[in-house]
TINU-403750 format. One record per residue (C-alpha): residue number from 1; residue in three letters; x negated, y negated, z. Coordinates in nm, 2 decimals, decimal comma. Layout:
% TINU-403750
(site NUM ALA (X Y Z))
...
***
This chain:
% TINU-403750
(site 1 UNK (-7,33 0,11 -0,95))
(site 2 UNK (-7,28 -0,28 -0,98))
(site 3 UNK (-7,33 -0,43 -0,63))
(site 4 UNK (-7,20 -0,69 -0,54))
(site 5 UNK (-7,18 -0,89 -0,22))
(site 6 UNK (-6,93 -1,21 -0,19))
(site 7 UNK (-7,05 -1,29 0,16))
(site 8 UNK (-7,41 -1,40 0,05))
(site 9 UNK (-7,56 -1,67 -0,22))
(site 10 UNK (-7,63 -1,98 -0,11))
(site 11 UNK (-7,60 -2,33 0,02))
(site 12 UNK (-7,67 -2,67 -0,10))
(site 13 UNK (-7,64 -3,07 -0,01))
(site 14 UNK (-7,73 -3,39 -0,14))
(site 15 UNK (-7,95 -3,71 -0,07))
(site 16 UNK (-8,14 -4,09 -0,11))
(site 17 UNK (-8,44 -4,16 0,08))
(site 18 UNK (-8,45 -4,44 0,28))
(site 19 UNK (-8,79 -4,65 0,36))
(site 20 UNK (-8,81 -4,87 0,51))
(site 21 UNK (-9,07 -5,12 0,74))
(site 22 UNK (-9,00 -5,18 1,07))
(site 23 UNK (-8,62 -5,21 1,07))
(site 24 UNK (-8,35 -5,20 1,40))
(site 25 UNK (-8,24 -4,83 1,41))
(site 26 UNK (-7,89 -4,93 1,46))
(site 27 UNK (-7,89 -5,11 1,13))
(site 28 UNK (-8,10 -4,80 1,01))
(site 29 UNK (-7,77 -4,56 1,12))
(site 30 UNK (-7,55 -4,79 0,95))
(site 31 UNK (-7,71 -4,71 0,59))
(site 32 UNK (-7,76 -4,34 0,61))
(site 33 UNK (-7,36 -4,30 0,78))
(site 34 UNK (-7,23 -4,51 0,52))
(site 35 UNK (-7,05 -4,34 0,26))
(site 36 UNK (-7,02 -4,55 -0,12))
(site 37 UNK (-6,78 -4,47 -0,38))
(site 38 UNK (-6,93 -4,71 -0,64))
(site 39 UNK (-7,25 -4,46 -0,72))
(site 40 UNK (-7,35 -4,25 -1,00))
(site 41 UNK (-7,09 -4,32 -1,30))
(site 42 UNK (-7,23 -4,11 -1,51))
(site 43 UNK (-7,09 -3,80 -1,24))
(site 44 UNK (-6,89 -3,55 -1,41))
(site 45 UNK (-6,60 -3,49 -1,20))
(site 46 UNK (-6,56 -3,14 -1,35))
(site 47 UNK (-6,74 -2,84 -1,38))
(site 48 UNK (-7,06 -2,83 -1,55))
(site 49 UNK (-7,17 -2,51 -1,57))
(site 50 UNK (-7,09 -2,08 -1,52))
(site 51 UNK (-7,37 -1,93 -1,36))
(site 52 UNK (-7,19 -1,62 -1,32))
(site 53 UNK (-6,84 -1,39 -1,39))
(site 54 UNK (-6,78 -1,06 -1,27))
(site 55 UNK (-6,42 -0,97 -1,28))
(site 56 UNK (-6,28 -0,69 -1,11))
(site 57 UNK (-5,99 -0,47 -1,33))
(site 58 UNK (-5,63 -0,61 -1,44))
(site 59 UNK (-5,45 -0,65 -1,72))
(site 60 UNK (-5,62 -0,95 -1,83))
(site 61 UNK (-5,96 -0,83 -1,90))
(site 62 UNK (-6,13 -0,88 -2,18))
(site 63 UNK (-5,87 -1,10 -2,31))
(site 64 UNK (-5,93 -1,38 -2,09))
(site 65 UNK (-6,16 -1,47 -2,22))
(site 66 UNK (-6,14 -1,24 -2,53))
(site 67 UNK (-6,43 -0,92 -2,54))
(site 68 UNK (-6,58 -0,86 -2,87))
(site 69 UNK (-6,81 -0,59 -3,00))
(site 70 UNK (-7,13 -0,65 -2,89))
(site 71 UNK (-7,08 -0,90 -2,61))
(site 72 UNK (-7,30 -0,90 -2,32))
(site 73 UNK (-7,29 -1,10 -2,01))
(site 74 UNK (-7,45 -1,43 -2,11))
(site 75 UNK (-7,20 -1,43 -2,43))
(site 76 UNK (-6,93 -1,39 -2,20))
(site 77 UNK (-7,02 -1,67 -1,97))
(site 78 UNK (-7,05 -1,88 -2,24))
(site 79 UNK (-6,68 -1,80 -2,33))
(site 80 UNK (-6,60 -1,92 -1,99))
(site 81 UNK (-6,77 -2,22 -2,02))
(site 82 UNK (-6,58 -2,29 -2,27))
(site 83 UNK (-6,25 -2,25 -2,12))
(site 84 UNK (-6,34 -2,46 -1,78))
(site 85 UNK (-6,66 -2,66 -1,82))
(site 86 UNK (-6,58 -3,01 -1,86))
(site 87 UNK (-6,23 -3,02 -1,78))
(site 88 UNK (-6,11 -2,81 -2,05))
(site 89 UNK (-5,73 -2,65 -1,94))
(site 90 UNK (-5,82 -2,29 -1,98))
(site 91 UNK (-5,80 -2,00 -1,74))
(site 92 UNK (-6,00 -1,74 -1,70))
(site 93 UNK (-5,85 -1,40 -1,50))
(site 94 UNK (-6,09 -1,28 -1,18))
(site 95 UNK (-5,89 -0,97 -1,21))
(site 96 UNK (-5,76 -0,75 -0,92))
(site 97 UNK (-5,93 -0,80 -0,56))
(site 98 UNK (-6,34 -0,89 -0,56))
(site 99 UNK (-6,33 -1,00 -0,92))
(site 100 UNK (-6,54 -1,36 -0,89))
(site 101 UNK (-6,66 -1,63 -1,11))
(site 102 UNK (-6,95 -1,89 -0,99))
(site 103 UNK (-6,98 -2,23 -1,10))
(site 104 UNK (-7,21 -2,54 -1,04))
(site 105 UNK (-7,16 -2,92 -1,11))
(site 106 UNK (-7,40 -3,18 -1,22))
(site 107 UNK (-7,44 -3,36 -0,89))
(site 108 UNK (-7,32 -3,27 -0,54))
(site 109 UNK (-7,01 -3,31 -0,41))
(site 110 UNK (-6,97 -3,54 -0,16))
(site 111 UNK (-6,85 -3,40 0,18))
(site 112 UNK (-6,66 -3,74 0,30))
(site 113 UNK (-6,51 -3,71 0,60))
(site 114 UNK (-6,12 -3,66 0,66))
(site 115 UNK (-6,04 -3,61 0,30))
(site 116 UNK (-5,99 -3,37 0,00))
(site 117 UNK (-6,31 -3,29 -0,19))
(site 118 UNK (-6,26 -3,08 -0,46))
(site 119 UNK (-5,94 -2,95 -0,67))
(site 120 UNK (-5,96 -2,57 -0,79))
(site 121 UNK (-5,67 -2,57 -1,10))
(site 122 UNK (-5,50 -2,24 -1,11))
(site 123 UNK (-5,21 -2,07 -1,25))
(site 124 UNK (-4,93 -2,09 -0,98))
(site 125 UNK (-4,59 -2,25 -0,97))
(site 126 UNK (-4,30 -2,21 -0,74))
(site 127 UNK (-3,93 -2,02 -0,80))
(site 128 UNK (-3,59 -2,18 -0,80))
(site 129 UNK (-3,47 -1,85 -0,61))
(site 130 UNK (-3,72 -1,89 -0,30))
(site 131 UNK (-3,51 -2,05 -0,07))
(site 132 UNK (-3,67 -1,95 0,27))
(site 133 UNK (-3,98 -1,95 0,12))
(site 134 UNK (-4,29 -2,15 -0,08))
(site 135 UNK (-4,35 -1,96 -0,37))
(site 136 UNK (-4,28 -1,77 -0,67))
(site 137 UNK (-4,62 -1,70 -0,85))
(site 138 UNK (-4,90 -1,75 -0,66))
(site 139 UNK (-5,20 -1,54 -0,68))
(site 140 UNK (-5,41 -1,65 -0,40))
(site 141 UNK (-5,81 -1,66 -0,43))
(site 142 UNK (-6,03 -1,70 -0,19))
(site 143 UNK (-6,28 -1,98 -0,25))
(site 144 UNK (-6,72 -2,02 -0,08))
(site 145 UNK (-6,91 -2,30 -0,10))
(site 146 UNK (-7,33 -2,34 -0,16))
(site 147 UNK (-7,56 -2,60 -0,11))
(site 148 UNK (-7,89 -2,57 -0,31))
(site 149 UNK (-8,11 -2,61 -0,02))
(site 150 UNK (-8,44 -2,48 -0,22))
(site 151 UNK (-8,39 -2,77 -0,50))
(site 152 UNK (-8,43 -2,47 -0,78))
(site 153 UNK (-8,05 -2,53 -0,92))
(site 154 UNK (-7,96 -2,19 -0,88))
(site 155 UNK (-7,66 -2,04 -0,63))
(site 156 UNK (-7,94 -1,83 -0,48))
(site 157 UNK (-7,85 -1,98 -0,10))
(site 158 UNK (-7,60 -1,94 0,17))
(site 159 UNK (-7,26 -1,91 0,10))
(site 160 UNK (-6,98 -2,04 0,32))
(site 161 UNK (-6,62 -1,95 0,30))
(site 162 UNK (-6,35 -2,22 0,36))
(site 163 UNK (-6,13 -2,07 0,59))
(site 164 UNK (-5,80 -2,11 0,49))
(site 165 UNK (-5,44 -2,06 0,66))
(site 166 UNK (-5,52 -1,70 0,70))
(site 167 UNK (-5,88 -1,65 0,81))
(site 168 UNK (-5,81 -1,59 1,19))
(site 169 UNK (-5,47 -1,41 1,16))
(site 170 UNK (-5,49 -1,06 1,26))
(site 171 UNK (-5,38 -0,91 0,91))
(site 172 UNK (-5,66 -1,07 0,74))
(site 173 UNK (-5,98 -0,81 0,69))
(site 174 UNK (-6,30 -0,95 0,77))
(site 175 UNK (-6,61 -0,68 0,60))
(site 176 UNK (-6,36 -0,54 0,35))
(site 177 UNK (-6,55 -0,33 0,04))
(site 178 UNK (-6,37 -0,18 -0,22))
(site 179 UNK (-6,54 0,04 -0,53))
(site 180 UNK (-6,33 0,03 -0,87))
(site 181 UNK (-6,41 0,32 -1,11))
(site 182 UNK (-6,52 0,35 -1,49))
(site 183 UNK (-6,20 0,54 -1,66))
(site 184 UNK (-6,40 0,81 -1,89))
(site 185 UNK (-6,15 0,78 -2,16))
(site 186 UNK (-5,96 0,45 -2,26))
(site 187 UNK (-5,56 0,45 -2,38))
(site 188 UNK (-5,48 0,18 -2,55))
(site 189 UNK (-5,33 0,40 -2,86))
(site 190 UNK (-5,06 0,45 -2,54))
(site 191 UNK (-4,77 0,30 -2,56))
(site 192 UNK (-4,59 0,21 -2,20))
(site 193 UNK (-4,76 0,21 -1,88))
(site 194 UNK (-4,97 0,40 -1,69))
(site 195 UNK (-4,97 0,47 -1,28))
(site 196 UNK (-5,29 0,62 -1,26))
(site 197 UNK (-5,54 0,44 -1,49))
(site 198 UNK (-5,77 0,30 -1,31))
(site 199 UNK (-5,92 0,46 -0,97))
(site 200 UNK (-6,03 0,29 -0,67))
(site 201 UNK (-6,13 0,33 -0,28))
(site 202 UNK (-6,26 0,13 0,01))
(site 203 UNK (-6,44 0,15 0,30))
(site 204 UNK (-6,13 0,16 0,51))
(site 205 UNK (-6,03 0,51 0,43))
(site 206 UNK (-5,73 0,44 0,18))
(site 207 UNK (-5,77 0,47 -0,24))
(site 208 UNK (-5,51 0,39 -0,53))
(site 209 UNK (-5,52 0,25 -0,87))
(site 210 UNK (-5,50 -0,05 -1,07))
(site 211 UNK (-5,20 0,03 -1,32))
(site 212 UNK (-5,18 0,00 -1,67))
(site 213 UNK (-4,85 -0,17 -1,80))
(site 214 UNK (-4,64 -0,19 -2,09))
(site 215 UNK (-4,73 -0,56 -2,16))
(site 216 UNK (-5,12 -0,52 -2,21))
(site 217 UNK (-5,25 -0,21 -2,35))
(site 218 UNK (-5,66 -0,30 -2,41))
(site 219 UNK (-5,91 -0,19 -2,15))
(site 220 UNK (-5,87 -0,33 -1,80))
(site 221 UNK (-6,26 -0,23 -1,71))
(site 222 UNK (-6,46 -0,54 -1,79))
(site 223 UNK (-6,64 -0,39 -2,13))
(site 224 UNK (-6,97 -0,58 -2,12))
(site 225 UNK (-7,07 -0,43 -1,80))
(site 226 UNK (-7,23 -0,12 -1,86))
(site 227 UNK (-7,21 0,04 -1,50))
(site 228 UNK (-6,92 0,32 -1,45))
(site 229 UNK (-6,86 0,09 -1,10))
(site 230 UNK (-6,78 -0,18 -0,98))
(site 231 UNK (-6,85 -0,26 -0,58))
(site 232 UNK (-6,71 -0,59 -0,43))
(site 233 UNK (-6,75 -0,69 -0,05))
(site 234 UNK (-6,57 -0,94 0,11))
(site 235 UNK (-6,23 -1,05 0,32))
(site 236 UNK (-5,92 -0,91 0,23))
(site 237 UNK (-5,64 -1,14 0,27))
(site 238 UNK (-5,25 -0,95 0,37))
(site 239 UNK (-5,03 -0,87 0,07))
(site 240 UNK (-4,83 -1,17 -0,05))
(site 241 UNK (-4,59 -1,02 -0,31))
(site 242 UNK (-4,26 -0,89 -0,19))
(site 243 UNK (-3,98 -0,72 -0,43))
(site 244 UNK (-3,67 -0,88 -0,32))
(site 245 UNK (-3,42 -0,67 -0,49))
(site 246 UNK (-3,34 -0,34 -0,45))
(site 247 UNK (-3,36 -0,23 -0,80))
(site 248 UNK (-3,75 -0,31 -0,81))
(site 249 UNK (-3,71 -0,59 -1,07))
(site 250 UNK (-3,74 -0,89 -0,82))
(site 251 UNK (-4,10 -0,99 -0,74))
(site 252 UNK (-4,26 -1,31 -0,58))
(site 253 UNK (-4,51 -1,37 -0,49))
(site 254 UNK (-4,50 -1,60 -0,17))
(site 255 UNK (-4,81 -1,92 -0,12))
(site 256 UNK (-5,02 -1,90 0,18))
(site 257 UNK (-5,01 -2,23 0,37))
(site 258 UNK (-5,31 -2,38 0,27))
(site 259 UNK (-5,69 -2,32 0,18))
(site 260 UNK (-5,67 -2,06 -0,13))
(site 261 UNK (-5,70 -2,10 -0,52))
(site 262 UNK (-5,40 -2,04 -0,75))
(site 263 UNK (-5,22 -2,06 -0,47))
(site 264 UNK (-5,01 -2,39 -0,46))
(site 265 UNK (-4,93 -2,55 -0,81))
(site 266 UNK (-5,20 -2,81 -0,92))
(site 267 UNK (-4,96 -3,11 -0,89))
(site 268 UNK (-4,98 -3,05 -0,53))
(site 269 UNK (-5,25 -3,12 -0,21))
(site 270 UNK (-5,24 -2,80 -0,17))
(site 271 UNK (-5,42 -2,69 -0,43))
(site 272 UNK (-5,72 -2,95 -0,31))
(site 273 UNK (-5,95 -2,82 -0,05))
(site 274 UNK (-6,18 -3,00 0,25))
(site 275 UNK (-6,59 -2,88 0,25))
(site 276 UNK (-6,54 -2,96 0,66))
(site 277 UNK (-6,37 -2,64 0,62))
(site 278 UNK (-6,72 -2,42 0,60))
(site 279 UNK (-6,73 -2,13 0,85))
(site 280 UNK (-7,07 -1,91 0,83))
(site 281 UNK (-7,04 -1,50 0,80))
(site 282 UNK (-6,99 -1,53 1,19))
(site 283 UNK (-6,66 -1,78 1,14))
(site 284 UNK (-6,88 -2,04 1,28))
(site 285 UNK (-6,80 -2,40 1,16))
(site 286 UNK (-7,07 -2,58 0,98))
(site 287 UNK (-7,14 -2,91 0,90))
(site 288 UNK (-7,22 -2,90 0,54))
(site 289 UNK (-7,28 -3,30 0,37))
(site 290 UNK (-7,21 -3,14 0,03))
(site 291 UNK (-7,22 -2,88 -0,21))
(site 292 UNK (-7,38 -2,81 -0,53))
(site 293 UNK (-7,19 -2,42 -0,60))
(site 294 UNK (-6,86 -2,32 -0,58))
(site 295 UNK (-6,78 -1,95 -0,57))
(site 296 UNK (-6,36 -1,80 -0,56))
(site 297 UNK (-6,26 -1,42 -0,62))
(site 298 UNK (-5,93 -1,28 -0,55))
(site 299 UNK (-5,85 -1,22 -0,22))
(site 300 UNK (-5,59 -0,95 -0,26))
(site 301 UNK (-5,52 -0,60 -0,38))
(site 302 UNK (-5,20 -0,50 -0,47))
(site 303 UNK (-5,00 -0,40 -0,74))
(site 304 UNK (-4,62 -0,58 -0,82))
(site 305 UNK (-4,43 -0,37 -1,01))
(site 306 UNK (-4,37 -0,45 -1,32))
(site 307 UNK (-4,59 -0,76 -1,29))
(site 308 UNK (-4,88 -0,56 -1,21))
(site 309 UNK (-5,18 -0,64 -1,01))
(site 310 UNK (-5,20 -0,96 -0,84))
(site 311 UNK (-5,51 -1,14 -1,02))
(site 312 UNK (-5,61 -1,50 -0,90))
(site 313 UNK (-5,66 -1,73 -1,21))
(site 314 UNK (-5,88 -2,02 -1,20))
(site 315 UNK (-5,93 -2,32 -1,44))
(site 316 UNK (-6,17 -2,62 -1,41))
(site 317 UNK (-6,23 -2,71 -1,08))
(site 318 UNK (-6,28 -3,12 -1,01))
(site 319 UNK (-6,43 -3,34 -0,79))
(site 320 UNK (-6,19 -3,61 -0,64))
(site 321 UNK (-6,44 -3,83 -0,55))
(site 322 UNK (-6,77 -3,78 -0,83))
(site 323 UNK (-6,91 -4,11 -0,72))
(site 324 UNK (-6,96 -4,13 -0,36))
(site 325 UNK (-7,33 -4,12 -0,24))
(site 326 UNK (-7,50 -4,03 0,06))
(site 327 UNK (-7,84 -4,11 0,21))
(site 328 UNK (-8,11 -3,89 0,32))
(site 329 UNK (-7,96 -3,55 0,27))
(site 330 UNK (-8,18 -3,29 0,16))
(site 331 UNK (-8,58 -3,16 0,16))
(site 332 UNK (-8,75 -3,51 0,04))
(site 333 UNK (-9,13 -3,60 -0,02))
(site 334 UNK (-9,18 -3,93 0,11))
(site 335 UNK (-9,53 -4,03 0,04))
(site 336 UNK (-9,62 -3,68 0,05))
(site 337 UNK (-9,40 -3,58 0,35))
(site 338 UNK (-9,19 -3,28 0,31))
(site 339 UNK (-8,92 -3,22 0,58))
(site 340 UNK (-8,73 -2,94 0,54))
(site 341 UNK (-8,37 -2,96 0,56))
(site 342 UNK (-8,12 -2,79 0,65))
(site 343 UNK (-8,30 -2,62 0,86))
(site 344 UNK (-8,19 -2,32 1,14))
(site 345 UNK (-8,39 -2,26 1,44))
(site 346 UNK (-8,77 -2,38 1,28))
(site 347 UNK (-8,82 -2,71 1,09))
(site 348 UNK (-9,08 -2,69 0,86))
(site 349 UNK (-9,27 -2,97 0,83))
(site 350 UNK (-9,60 -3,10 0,55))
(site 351 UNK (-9,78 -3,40 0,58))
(site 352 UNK (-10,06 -3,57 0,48))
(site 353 UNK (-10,09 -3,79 0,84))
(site 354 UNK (-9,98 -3,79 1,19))
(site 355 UNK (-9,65 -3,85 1,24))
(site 356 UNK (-9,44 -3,89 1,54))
(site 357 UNK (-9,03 -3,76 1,46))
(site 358 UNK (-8,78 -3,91 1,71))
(site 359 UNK (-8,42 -3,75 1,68))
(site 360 UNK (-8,11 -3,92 1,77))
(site 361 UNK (-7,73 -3,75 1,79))
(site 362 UNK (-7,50 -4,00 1,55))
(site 363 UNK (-7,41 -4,21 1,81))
(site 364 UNK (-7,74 -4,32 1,85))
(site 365 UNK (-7,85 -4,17 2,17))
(site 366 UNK (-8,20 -4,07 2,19))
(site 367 UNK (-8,26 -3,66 2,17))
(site 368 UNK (-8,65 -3,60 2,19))
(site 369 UNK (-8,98 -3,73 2,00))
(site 370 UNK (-9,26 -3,53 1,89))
(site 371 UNK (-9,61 -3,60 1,73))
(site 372 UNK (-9,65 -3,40 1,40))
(site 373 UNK (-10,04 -3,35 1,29))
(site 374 UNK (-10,18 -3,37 0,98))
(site 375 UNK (-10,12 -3,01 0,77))
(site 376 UNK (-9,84 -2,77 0,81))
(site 377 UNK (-9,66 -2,74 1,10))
(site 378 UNK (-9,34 -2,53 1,19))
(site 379 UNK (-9,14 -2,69 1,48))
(site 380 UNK (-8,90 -2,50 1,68))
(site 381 UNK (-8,55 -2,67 1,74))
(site 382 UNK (-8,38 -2,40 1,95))
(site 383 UNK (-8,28 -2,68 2,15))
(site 384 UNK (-8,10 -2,89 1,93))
(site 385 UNK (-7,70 -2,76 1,89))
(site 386 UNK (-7,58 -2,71 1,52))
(site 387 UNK (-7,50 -2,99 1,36))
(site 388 UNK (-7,65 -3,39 1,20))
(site 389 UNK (-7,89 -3,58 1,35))
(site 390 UNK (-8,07 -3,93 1,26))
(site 391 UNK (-8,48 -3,86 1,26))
(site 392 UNK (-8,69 -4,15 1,28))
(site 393 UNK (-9,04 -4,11 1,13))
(site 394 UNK (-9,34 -4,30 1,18))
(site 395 UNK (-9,67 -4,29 1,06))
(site 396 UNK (-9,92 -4,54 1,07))
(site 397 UNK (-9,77 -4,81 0,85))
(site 398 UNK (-9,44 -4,66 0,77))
(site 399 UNK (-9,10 -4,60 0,89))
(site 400 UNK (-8,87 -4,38 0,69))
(site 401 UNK (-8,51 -4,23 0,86))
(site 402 UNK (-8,31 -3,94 0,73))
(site 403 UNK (-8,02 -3,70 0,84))
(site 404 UNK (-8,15 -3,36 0,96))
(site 405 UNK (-7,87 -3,09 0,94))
(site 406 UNK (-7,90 -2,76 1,16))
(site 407 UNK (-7,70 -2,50 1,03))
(site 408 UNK (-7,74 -2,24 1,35))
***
């Protein structure tokens, strides 16, 4: 069986160190709140790299991007890469509900304040005939966030969803699993479609099957994975297509408001998203600076017609602002300090000297001090509320500040 959970991986930020002798704090909290856009130009505001694709079944399987004989994973996910990486226009099909691709930039984006962060291009467009309605082909996905907290480039943290229009309606399913199974013989020497081609059930008592239509006759099982299943966990967002004629013929596929990949056409807003969106596996808000990973799978199962399933398609996704900076965001070594960060409930803490750490909220109002000795030292912090704070460090003949994040 090929397990796989979308509500864990990761979580990651960004940073500059400041140092600094003997400065005003206010004039301290003015550099690290600050926010440039003239930084790094050499930023790629596109994807840079797949780490990982694991679609569930639909009719696009293995043909986007094209299976060959003797493919295996990594030869896939180089396929990939070369559809979105870069800002290549390709698309690449996650498939029905689960199905998931992961991919990673060569910097961090920016979480600025009030404004879009990133664009996920897709494949939806509205109808003429949708007059109550926005809509027409739109294939929602959901899309999770990471920052690489343990600096080892990997999506191997804590993964946040953005809740979107839908998270805290009723009709959305929060701990949804589903298990797709291995056909044991294939039909595409069939001509037409087929109901009952590929079986599935979920943990919520009900079972079905991804159908086979006339318009795509290869294998719907992704062919490089070897497992007879497929296991995807997750939330399970309320059925969007609706057959508006009474012949059958007549499906569309209706947007969500807002907060979903492939679900608004790329022209518009809506297809941009906001990190400030974060909520933990609780549906906890977090206060995430940036993110380094960027995780979407479809976030429905169903099955339209003669459409068949509903697959979410994702292209490149883009940064909309690659140059903005931040200061003193992330685990730094400052002279041979290392300050954790984020950080829970426990900040863990190396240096090479006494220190004495003074935190401040962001509007400057002074939290609590305490003297750090030489070595190791793991400080508890159940006192402090999620969220930033200034620290103000001081050693002997040094004064360095950064922001602190606390995640729980």
């Amino acid at each position: 069986m090929y397990l796989l959970n979308l509500l864990s991986y990761g979580n990651k930020q960004c940073n500059k160190r400041i140092m600094k002798k003997r400065i005003p704090l206010f004039l301290l909290l003015n550099l690290l709140w600050g926010v440039s856009t003239n930084g790094n130009a050499e930023n790629s505001a596109y994807v840079s790299k797949v780490f990982d694709f694991v679609p569930a079944p639909g009719q696009f399987i293995n043909q986007l991007p094209a299976h060959e004989t003797n493919d295996d994973s990594a030869a896939i996910i180089k396929k990939v890469e070369n559809y979105i990486v870069g800002g290549q226009n390709g698309l690449v099909s996650l498939g029905s509900y689960g199905g998931y691709v992961v991919v990673g930039f060569d910097h961090t984006i920016v979480n600025v304040s009030g404004e879009y962060d990133f664009k996920v291009y897709g494949n939806a467009f509205y109808s003429s005939n949708t007059a109550t309605k926005v809509g027409g082909n739109s294939e929602p996905g959901i899309v999770m966030v990471s920052y690489d907290s343990n600096k080892n480039n990997l999506p191997d943290d804590e993964w946040y969803e953005l809740a979107g229009s839908e998270y805290t309606k009723k009709t959305t399913i929060k701990n949804y699993e589903i298990t797709y199974y291995k056909p044991s013989t294939e039909t595409e020497s069939q001509t037409g479609a087929l109901a009952d081609y590929i079986y599935w059930k979920d943990n919520m008592g009900s079972d079905g099957y991804v159908s086979k239509n006339a318009f795509h006759q290869q294998s719907y099982y992704p062919q490089w994975i070897k497992s007879d299943s497929l296991v995807f966990k997750g939330i399970l967002l309320p059925d969007n297509g609706v057959n508006e004629s009474s012949t059958g013929n007549s499906y569309f596929l209706y947007a969500y408001d807002w907060g979903y990949a492939d679900n608004h056409p790329n022209t518009s807003d809506l297809s941009n998203f906001k990190i400030e969106w974060a909520v933990d596996k609780d549906g906890n808000s977090v206060s995430l600076p940036g993110i380094d990973f960027i995780k979407i799978y479809t976030g429905v199962l169903q099955n339209d017609g003669w459409l068949g399933e509903c697959s979410t398609e994702v292209g490149t996704v883009m940064d909309l602002h690659p140059n903005a900076t931040f200061s003193g965001i992330e685990s730094t070594q400052i002279n041979g300090l290392y300050i954790q960060n984020p950080f829970q409930e426990t900040l863990s803490i190396s240096t090479p000297e006494n220190i004495e750490i003074t935190f401040y909220n962001l509007s400057g109002k002074q939290i609590k001090t305490v003297q750090i000795a030489t070595g190791n030292t793991l400080l508890p912090l159940n006192d402090l509320l999620k969220g930033i704070y200034i620290a103000k460090i001081s050693s002997k003949t040094d004064v360095s500040v950064q922001k602190i994040i606390k995640t729980y």
